[in-house]
C-alpha positions as CSV (number, residue, x, y, z in Angstrom):
1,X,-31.0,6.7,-2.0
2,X,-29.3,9.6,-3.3
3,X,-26.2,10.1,-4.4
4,X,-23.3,11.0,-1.9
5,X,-19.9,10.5,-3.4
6,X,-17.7,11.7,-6.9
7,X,-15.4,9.9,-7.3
8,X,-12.8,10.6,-10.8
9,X,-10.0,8.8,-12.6
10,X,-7.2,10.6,-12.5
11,X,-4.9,9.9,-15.6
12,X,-7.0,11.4,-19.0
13,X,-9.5,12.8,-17.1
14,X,-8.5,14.9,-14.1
15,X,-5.7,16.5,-16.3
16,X,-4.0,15.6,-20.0
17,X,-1.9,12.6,-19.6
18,X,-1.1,12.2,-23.3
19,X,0.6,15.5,-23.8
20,X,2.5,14.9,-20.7
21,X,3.2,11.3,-21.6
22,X,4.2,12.3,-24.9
23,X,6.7,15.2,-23.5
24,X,8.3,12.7,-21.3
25,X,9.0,10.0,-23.8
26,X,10.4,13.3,-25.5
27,X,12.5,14.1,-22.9
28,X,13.5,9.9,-22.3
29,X,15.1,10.5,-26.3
30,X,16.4,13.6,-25.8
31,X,18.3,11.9,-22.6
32,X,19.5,8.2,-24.8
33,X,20.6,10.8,-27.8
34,X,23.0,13.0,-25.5
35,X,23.8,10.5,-22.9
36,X,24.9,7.0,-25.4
37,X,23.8,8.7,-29.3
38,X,21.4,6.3,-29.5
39,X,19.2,7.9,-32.4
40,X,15.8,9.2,-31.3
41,X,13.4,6.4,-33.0
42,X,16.1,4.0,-31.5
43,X,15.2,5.2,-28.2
44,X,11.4,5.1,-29.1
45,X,11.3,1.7,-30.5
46,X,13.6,0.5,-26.9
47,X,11.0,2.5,-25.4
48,X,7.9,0.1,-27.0
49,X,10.0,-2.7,-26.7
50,X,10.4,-2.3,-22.5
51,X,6.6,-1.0,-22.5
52,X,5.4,-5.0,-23.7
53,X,8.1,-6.6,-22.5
54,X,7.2,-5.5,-19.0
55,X,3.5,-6.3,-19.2
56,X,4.6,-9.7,-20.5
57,X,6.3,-10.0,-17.4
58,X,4.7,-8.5,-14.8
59,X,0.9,-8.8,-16.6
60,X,-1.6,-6.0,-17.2
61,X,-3.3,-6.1,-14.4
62,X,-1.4,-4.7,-11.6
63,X,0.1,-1.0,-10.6
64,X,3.7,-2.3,-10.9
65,X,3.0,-2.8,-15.2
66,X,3.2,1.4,-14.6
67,X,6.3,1.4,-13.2
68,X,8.9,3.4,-15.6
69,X,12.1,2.6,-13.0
70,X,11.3,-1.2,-13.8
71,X,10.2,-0.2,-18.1
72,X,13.8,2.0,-17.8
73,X,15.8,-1.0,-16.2
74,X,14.5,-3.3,-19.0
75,X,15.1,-0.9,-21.7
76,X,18.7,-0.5,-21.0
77,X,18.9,-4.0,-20.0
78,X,17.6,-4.6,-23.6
79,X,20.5,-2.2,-25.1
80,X,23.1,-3.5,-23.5
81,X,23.7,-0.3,-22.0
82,X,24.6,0.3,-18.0
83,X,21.3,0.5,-15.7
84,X,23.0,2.5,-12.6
85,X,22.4,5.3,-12.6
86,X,20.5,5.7,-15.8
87,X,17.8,3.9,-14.8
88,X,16.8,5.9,-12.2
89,X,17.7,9.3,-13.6
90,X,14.9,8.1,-16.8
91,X,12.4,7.3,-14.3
92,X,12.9,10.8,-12.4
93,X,13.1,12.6,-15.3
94,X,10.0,11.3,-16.7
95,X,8.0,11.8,-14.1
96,X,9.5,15.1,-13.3
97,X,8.2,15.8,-17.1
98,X,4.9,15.3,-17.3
99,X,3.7,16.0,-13.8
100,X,5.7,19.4,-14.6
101,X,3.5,20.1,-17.3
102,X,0.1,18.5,-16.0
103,X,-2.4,21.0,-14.8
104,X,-6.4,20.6,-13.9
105,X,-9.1,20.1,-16.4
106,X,-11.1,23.4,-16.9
107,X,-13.6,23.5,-14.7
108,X,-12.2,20.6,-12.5
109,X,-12.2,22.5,-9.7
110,X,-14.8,24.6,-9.6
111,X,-17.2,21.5,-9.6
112,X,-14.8,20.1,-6.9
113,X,-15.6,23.1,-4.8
114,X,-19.5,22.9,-5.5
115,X,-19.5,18.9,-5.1
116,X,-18.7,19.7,-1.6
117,X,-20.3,22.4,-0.6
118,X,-23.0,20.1,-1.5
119,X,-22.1,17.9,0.9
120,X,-20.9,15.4,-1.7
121,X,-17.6,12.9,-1.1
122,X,-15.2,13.3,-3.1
123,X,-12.3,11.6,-4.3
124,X,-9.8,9.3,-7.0
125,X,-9.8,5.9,-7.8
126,X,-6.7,4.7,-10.7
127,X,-4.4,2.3,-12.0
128,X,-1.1,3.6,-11.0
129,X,1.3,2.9,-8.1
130,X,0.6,5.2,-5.3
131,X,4.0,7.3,-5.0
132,X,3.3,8.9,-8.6
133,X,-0.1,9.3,-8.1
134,X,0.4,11.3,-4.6
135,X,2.9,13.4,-6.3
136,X,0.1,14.1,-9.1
137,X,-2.6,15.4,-6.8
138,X,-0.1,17.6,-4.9
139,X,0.9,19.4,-8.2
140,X,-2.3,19.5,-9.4
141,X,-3.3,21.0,-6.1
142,X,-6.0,18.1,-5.4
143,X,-5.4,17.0,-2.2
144,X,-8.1,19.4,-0.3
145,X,-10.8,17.6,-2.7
146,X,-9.2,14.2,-2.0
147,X,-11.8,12.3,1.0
148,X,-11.1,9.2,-0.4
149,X,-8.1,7.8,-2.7
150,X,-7.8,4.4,-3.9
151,X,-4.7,3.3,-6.5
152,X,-4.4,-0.2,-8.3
153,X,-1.0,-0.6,-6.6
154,X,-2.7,-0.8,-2.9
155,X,-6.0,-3.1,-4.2
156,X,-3.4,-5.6,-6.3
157,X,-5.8,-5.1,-9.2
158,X,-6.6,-2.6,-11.9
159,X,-9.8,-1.3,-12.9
160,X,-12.1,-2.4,-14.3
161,X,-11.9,-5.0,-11.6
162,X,-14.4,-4.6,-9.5
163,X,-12.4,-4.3,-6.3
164,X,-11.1,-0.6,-7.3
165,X,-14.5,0.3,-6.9
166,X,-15.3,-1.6,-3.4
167,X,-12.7,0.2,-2.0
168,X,-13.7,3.8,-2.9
169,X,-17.2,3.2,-1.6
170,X,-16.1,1.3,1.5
171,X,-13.5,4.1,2.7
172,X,-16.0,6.6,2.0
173,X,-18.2,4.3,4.2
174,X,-21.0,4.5,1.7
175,X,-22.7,1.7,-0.5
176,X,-22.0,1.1,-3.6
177,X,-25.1,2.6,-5.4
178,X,-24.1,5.9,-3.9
179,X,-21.4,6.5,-5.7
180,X,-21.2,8.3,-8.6
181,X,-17.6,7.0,-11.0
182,X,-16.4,9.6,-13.4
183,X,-13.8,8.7,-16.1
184,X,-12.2,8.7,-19.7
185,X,-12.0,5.0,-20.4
186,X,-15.6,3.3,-21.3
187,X,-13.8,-0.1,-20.8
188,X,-12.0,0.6,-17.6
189,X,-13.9,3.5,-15.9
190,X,-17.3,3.3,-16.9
191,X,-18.0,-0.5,-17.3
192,X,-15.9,-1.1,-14.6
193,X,-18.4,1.2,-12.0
194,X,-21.7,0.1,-13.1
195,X,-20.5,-3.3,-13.3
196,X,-19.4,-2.7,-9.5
197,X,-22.7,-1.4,-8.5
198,X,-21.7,2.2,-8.9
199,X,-23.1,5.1,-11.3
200,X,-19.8,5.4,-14.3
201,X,-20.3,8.2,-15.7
202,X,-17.9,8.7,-19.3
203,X,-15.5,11.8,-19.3
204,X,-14.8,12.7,-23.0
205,X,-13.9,9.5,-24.2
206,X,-13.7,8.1,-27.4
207,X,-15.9,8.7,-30.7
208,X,-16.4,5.0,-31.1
209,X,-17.6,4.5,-27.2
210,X,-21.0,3.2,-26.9
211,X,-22.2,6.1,-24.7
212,X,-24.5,8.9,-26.1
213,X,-22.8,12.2,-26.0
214,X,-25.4,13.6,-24.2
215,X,-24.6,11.0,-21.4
216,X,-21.3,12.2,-21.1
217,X,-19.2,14.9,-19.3
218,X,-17.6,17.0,-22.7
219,X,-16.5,19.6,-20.5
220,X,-16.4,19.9,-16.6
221,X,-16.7,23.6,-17.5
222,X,-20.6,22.5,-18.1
223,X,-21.3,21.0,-15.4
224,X,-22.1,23.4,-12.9
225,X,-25.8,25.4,-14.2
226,X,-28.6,27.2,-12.7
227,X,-30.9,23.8,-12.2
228,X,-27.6,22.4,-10.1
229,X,-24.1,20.2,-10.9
230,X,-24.5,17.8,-13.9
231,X,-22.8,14.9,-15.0
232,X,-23.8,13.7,-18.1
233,X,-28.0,13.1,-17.6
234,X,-27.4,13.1,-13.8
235,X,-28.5,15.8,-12.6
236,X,-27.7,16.9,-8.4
237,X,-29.9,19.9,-7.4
């Protein structure tokens, strides 16, 4: 059987979270400083303290640990400072920061475009509650590339749980070894995929991840060629 679905994370791989993660944590100091002159590092060390204090709470495995409205809520909690309505106006302005400043891979949508004119599935599978993640792909402009999209908030689990997986392949209505799982985490994405039956497929990644570099995606630029698209040593003609 051939190949018939993408599918790709979407935070790290589809476009830069850590410079829009770092501008909104930016913005989050900018906001304590004016708001209460709470120092900058204050603010970043209130902002580490809420980020383990709520996966102590709620765990690591599940789409609510992303939440920044509940990290927010703790964090003034935590300072002693008044949640309403500065718990919410963190959260938007977080968000509003770094999906502001998030924009597509190179490349990305080129070999969205030739995945299916191929014929090809396509679609997203991540850890992240659902609301943020729909905002993402409508900045991005994803949504006319999106057949299929699966978030940790709606399985109850995170990848590399298994069930992340399931659930691309069975609303794409395809088996498992059809699928094709592209991502920037060789714990979460890649182990995660072949572990579920799928092909993971490393985006990037890490220097010190066990994955050749010619079995990985460096660029989605290089993907599309005159033999046909390739991902990493797959090859679809």
């Amino acid at each position: 059987m051939g190949y018939k679905a993408v599918f790709f994370d979407l935070d790290g791989t589809v476009y830069d979270y850590n410079y829009g993660d770092r501008k909104g944590k930016e913005a989050i100091a900018s906001y304590m400083e004016k708001t209460f002159g709470l120092p900058r590092e204050e603010a970043r060390a209130a902002m580490r303290w809420a980020f383990l204090e709520s996966r102590e709470r709620i765990g690591y495995d599940c789409g609510s640990s992303h939440n920044r409205l509940i990290r927010y809520q703790m964090m003034l909690e935590h300072l002693s400072l008044p949640v309403h309505p500065h718990a919410m106006a963190l959260a938007s302005l977080y968000w509003e920061t770094l999906i502001g400043l998030s924009a597509p891979e190179p490349g990305l949508i080129p070999l969205l475009k030739a995945l299916r004119a191929r014929g090809l599935v396509t679609g997203f599978g991540t850890n992240m509650t659902a609301m943020i993640q729909f905002k993402k792909l409508d900045h991005l402009g994803l949504w006319p590339y999106t057949d299929v999209l699966v978030t940790s908030e709606e399985v109850g689990t995170e990848k590399p749980d298994r069930r992340v997986f399931d659930w691309c392949a069975r609303k794409a209505s395809l088996p498992n070894e059809a699928c094709i799982f592209i991502g920037d985490t060789w714990a979460h994405d890649v182990i995660g995929a072949d572990g579920a039956g799928m092909k993971g497929i490393l985006y990037k990644g890490k220097e010190t991840d066990p994955v050749p570099m010619e079995e990985r995606i460096l660029s989605f630029e290089d993907c599309l060629t005159e033999e046909g698209i390739r991902l990493g040593r797959v090859l679809l003609p």
